[in-house]
C-alpha positions in Angstrom: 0.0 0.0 0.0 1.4 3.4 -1.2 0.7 6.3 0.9 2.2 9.6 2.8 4.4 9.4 5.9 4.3 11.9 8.3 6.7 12.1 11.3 6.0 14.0 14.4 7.5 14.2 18.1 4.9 11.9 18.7 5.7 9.1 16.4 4.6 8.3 12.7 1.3 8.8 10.5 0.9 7.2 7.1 -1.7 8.2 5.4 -2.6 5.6 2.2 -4.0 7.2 -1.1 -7.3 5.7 -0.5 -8.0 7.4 2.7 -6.9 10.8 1.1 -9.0 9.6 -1.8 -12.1 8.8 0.0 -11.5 12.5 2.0 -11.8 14.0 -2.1 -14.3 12.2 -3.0 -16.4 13.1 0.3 -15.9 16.7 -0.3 -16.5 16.7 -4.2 -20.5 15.1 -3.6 -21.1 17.7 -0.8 -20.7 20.4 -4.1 -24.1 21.4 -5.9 -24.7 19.9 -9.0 -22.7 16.7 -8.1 -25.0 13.5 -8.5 -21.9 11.2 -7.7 -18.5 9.9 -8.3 -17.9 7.8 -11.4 -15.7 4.3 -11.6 -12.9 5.5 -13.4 -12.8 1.9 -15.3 -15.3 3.0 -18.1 -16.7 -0.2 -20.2 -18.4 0.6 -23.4 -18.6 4.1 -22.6 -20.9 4.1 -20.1 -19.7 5.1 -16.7 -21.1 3.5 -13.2 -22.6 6.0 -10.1 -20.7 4.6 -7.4 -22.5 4.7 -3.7 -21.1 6.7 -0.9 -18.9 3.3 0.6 -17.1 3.2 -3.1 -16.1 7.5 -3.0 -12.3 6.2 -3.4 -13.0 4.7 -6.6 -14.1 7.9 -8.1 -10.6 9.3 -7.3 -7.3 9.1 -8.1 -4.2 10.1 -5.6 -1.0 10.3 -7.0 2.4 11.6 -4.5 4.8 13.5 -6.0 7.1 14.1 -2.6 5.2 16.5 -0.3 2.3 17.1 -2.2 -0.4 15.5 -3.6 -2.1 15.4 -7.2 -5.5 14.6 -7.5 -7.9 13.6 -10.1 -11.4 13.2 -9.6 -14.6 11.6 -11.9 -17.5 12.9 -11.5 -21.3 12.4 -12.4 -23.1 15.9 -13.0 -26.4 16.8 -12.8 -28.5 18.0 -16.6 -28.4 21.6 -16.2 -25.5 23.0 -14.2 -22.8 25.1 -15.4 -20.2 22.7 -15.9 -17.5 25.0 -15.7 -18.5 26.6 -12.0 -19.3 23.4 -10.9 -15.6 21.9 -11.8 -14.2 25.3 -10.1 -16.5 24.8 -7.1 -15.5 21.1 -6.9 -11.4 22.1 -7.1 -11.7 24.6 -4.4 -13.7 22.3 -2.0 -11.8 19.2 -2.3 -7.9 21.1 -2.3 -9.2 23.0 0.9 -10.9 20.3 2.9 -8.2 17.3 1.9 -5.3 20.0 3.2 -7.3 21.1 6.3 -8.0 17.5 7.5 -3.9 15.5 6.5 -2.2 19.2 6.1 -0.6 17.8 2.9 0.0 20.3 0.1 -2.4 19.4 -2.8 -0.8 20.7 -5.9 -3.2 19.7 -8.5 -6.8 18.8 -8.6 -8.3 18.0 -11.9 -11.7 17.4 -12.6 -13.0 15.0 -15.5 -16.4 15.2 -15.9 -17.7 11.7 -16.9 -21.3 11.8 -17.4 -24.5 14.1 -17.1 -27.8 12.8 -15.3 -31.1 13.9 -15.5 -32.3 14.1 -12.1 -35.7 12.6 -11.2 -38.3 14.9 -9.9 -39.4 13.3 -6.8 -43.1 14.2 -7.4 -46.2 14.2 -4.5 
């Protein structure tokens, strides 16, 4: 398992890519317009909502010494301005992954996988 060591007076914290991963993907569906994270192994072009235990397969961590480039694939709602969305979604997930391991994140890129319609829950 590849992850981030962290040394302190106290003793050692490693952080693996998946928990940093599942912290991005967490973040990323608390954004408006976000219907879910997306299996990054697309078959036959069609891309699978993941539920909320599966986030870290919606994301991809790579460490590049002290900080950390993410990638995440997302599931977007019919309607929403992808391009605000996407910045909302970067801002988010770089602030709340380096608030909660206070790791760098360099890079955060967002790729946009497929739109939903979302179902009207009618009364």
């Amino acid at each position: 398992m590849t992850g981030k060591e962290i040394r302190t007076e106290m003793g050692k914290l490693v952080l693996s890519e998946e928990a940093i991963a599942t912290i991005a993907g967490a973040a990323a569906i608390e954004c408006y317009g976000v219907v879910g994270m997306a299996g990054r192994k697309m078959t036959d072009g069609l891309s699978e909502l993941l539920g909320m235990e599966n986030l870290a397969k919606g994301v991809s961590v790579s460490i590049d010494g002290d900080e950390l480039n993410i990638e995440l694939f997302v599931i977007l709602g019919y309607g929403v301005k992808i391009s605000e969305v996407a910045r909302m979604i970067i801002d988010k997930v770089r602030y709340t992954v380096e608030k909660v391991t206070g790791l760098k994140v360099n890079k955060v890129t967002v790729s946009v996988e497929s739109i939903r319609l979302q179902e009207n829950s009618g009364s």
